[in-house]
C-alpha positions in Angstrom: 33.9 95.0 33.8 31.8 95.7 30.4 34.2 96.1 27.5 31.4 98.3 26.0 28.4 101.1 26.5 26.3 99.0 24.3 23.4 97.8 26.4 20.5 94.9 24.9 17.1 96.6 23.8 15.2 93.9 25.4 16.9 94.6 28.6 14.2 95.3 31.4 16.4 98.9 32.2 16.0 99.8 28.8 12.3 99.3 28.8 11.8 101.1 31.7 14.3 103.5 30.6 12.2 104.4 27.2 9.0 104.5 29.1 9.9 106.9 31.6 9.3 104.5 34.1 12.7 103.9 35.2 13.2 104.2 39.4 16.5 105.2 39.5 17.3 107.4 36.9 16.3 111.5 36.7 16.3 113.7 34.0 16.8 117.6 34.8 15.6 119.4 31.3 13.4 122.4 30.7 10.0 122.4 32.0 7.0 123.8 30.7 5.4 126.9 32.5 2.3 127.8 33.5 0.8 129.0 30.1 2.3 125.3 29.1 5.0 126.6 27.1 8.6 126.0 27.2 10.8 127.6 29.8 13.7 129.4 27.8 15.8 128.3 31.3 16.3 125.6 34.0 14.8 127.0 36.9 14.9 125.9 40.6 11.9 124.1 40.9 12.9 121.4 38.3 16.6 121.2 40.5 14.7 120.9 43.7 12.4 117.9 42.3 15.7 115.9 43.1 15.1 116.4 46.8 12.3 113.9 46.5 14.0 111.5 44.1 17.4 111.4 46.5 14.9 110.4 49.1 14.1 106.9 47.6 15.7 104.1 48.3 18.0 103.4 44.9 16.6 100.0 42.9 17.5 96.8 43.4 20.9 98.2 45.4 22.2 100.2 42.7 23.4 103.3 41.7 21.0 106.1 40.9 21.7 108.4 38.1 20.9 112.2 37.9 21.1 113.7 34.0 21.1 117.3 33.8 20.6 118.3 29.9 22.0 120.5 29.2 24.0 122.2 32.4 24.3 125.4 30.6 20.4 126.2 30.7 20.2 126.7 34.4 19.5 130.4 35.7 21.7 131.3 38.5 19.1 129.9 41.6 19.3 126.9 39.7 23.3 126.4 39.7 23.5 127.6 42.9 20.7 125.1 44.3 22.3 122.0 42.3 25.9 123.2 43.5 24.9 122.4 47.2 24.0 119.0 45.6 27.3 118.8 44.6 29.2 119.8 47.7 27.5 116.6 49.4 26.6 114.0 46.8 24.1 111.5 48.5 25.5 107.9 48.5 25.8 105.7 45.3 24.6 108.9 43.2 26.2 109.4 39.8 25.3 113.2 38.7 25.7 113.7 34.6 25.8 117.0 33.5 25.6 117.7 29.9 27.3 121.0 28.8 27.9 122.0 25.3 29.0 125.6 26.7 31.3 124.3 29.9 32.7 128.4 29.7 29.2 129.2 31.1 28.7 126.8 34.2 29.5 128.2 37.8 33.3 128.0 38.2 32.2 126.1 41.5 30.3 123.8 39.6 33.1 122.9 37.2 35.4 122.3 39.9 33.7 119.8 41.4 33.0 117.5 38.0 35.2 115.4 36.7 35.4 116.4 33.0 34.7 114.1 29.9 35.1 115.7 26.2 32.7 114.0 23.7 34.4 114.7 19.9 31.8 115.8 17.4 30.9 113.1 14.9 32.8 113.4 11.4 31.0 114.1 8.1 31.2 109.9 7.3 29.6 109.2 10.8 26.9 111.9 10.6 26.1 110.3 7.3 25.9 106.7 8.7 23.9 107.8 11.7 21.6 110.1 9.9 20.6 107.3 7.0 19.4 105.1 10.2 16.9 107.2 11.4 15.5 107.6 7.5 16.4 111.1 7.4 16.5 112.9 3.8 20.2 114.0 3.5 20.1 117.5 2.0 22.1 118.3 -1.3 25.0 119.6 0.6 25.9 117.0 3.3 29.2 119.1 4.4 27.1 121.9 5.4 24.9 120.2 7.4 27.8 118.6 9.1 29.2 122.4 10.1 25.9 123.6 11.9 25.3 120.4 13.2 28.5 120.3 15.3 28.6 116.9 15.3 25.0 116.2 16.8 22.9 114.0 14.8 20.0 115.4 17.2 20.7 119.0 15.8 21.2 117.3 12.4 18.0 116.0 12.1 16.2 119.6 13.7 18.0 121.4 10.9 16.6 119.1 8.2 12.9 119.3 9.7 12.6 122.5 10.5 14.9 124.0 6.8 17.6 125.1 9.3 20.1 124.9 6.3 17.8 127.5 4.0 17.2 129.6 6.8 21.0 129.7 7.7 22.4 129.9 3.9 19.5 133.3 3.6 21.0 134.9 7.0 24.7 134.3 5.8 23.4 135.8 2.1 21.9 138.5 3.8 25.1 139.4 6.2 26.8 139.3 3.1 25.1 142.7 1.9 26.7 144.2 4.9 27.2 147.2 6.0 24.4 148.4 3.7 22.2 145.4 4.5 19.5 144.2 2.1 16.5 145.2 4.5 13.8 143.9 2.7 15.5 140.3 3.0 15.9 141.1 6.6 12.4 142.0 7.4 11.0 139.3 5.0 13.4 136.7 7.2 11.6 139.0 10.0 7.8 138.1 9.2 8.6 134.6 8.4 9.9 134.0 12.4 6.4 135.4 12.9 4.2 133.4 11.1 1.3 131.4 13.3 3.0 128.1 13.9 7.0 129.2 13.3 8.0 128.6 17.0 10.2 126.0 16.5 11.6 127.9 13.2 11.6 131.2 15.3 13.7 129.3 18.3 16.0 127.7 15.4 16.7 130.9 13.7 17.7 132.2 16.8 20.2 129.5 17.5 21.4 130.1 13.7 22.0 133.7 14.5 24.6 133.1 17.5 26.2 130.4 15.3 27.1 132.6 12.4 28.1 135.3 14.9 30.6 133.1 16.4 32.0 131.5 13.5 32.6 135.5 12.4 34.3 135.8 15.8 36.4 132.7 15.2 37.0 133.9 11.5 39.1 137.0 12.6 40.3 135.5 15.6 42.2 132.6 13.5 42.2 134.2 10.5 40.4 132.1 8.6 37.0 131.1 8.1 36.0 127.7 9.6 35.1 125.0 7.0 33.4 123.1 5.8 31.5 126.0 5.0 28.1 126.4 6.0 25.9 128.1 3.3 27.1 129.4 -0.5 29.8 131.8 0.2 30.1 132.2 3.7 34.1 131.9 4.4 33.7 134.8 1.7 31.4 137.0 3.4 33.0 136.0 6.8 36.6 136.7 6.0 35.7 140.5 4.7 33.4 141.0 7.5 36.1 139.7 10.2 39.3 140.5 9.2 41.5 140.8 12.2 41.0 139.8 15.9 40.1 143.0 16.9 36.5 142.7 15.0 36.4 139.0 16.3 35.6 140.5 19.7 33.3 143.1 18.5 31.7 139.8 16.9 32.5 138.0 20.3 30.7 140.7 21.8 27.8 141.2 20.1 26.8 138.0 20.4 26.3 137.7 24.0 24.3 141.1 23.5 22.3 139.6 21.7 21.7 136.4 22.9 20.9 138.3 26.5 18.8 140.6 24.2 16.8 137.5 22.6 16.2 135.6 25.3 15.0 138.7 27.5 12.2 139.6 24.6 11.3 136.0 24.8 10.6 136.3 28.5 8.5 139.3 27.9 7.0 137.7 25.0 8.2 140.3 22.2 6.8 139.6 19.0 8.7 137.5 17.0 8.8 139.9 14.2 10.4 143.2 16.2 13.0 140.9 18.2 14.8 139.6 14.8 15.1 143.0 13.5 16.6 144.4 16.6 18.8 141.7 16.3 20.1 142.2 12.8 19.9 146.1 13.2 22.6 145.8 15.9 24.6 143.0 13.5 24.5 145.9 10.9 25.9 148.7 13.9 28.8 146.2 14.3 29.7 145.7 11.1 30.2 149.6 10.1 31.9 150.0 13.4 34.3 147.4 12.5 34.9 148.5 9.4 
């Protein structure tokens, strides 16, 4: 057996692999919809494509290989139509799903994987990875590592796209809570809106439930995580989550919201109106959990 994952780069699979052209591998992510814009979902179509590819023979007598990335963006018809994959596997068929929320999967789903936890990369490791692919490594490396999680994928978004000055003004302005600074909010506001700030717009929105959830985690542990994320966040986080009581009023909000964001997106709310309503309700929660 291989004593390693390491596979050559001249390798015929790989070629195929990197064109796209590969027979026996499928890859289950987020399509684009009719206007040719990214689904915020997996939907059922893109699971029943598999129909077609478990009908071909698998190449050369091998296995064929099925990623789903990531698991946790299926809508329910989805999970439910990749669970009766599950239930009966078709022969020599490795299925991969990639969950970075495994809380969120179908309990039935989870049941029937077998479960392999990836650790995050460390700060050193993000470091080496992320000076290979010529990246600029920003002035704080240590908070890039914390909203990164690990990924140098995410990583190298958040450097792109200024994920680490949009993050460091959303902490700054949670920090004027519960009387929040509302010209910073709406000026963070118009900039999701801009012509040509969809990716920033998606990004701030993934920003958002990651400060929420390291508030949660701040009162439920009491302490805030580090490495800290942005100037003075384990400040601002410790006074606005104090005990594990506000962690789930955190915990809470943050699945409102996130059902809230990704419902507006759907309907195509401006960009503008759905990241006020977002930090309007952060600034309900705080004086409620004062």
């Amino acid at each position: 057996p291989p004593e390693t994952l390491a596979i050559d780069p001249d390798h015929p699979v790989a070629h195929r692999i990197q064109a796209g052209a590969e027979p026996g591998l499928a890859a289950i992510t987020r399509s684009l919809n009719d206007q040719g814009r990214l689904r915020n979902e997996i939907v059922v179509d893109d699971i029943r494509k598999l129909g077609k590819f478990f009908g071909l023979s698998s190449a050369d007598g091998g296995r064929r290989v099925v990623i789903v990335d990531s698991a946790d963006e299926m809508n329910v018809s989805a999970a439910n139509a990749l669970l009766k994959m599950l239930e009966e596997p078709p022969a020599r068929t490795t299925l991969l799903l990639i969950s970075h929320q495994p809380s969120r999967l179908l309990p039935t789903i989870r049941s029937r994987c077998r479960t392999l936890r990836l650790s995050p990369l460390g700060a050193d490791d993000m470091q080496s990875a992320l000076a290979q692919t010529g990246a600029e490594l920003p002035a704080q490396p240590d908070h890039l590592t914390a909203l990164a999680a690990g990924s140098v994928g995410d990583a190298v978004r958040l450097i792109n796209l200024g994920g680490l000055e949009i993050y460091a003004e959303f902490i700054a302005i949670l920090g004027t809570l519960p009387r929040m600074d509302r010209q910073r909010a709406l000026k963070l506001a118009e900039a999701a809106a801009q012509r040509g700030a969809a990716e920033r717009f998606e990004l701030l929105l993934t920003l958002v439930d990651v400060a929420l959830s390291r508030l949660a985690l701040t009162g439920a542990t009491g302490a805030a995580p580090l490495p800290e994320a942005a100037p003075h966040e384990a400040e601002i986080l410790s006074r606005l989550s104090q005990s594990p009581h506000q962690a789930r009023k955190w915990a809470e909000v943050a699945a409102t919201i996130t059902a809230r964001a990704r419902h507006g997106q759907a309907v195509n709310l401006d960009p503008a109106a759905l990241v006020l309503d977002t930090v309007f309700k952060i600034q309900e929660t705080a004086g409620q959990s004062r």
